[in-house]
C-alpha positions as CSV (number, residue, x, y, z in Angstrom):
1,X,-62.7,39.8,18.9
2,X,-62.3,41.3,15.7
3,X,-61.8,38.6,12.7
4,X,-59.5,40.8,11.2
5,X,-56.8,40.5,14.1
6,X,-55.2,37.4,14.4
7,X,-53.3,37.1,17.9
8,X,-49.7,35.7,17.2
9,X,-48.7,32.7,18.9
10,X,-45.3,33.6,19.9
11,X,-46.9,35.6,22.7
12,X,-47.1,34.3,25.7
13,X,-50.4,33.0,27.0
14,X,-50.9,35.3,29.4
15,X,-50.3,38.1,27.4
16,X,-52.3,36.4,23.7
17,X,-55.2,36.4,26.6
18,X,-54.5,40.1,27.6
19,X,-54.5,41.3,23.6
20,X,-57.7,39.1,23.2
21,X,-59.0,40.9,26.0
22,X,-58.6,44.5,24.2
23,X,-59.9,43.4,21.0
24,X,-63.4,41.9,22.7
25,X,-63.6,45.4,24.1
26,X,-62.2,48.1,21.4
27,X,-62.0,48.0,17.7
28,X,-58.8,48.5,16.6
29,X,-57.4,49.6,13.0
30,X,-54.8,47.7,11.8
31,X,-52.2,50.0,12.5
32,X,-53.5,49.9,16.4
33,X,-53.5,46.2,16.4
34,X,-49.9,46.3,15.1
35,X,-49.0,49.0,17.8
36,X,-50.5,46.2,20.5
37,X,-48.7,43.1,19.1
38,X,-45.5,45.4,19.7
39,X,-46.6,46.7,23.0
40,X,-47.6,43.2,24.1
41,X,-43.9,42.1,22.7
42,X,-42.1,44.8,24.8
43,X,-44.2,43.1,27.7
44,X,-43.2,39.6,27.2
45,X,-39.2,40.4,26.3
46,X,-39.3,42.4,29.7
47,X,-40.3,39.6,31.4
48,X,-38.1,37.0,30.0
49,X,-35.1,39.5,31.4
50,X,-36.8,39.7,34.2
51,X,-37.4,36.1,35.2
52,X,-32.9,35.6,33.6
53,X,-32.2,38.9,36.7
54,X,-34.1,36.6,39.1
55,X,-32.0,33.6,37.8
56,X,-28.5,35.2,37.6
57,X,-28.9,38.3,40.0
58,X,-28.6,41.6,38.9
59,X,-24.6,41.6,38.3
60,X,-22.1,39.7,36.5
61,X,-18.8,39.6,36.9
62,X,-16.2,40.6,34.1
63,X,-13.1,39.3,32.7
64,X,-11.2,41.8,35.7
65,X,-13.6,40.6,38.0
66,X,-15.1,43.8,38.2
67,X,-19.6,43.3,38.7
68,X,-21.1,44.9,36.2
69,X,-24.9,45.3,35.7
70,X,-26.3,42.1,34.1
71,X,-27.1,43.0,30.4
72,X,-30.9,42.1,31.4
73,X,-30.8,45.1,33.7
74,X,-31.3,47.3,30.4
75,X,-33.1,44.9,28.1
76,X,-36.0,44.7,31.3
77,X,-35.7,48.8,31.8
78,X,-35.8,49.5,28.1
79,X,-38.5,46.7,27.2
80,X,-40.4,48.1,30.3
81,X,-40.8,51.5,29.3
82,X,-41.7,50.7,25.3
83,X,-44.7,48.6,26.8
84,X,-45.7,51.8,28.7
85,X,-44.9,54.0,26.1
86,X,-46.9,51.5,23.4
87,X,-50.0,51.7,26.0
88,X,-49.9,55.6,26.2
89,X,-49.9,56.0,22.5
90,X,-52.5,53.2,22.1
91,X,-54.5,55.5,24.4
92,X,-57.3,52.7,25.2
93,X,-59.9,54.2,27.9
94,X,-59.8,51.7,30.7
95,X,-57.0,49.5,30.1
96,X,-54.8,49.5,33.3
97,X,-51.9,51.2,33.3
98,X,-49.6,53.4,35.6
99,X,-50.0,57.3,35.5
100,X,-47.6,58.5,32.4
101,X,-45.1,61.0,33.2
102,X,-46.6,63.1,30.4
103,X,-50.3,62.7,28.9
104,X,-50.8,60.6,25.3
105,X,-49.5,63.2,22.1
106,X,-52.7,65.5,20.8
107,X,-54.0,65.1,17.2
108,X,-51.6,68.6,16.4
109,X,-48.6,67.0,18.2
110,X,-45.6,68.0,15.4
111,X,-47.8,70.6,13.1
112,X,-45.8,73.4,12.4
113,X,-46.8,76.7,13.6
């Protein structure tokens, strides 16, 4: 691991040991390691509203009585796709990850024509 990157401890340890992982394999600039630390972030506050849905359920009810989606329906769906979106644009070869619905941005991606 690079000496340079220091692995901050408000991850969880699962996902400090996943980050570690990357930076025994891949050299990162600084600006990469930043773009993990918030990737692995997106991870960790997905699965804290995860682990609340599986606590509460995936409704609440309101002050009419009406259910309404559990506010950690869009925190997991919105922390879930900046973790995929952060791995894309990290663009690692060989790090797991599902198929992205459209390939990482090219070098020319926003140059004016």
């Amino acid at each position: 691991m690079a000496a340079k990157h220091r692995v901050p401890d408000h991850l969880r340890p699962e996902t400090r040991k996943w980050v570690k992982g990357i930076l025994a394999e891949y050299e990162l600039e600084s600006h990469h390691f930043r773009q993990l630390v918030k990737t692995s972030e997106a991870w960790d506050r997905s699965e804290q509203a995860r682990e609340i849905l599986v606590k509460d359920g995936l409704t609440v009810v309101d002050r009419y009585g009406t259910p309404k989606a559990h506010p950690c329906v869009g925190i997991e769906r919105d922390s879930r796709t900046a973790f995929f979106r952060g791995l894309r644009e990290l663009a690692l070869d060989g790090v797991d990850a599902p198929d992205a619905p459209r390939p990482p941005r090219t070098a020319d991606y926003g140059a004016r024509r």
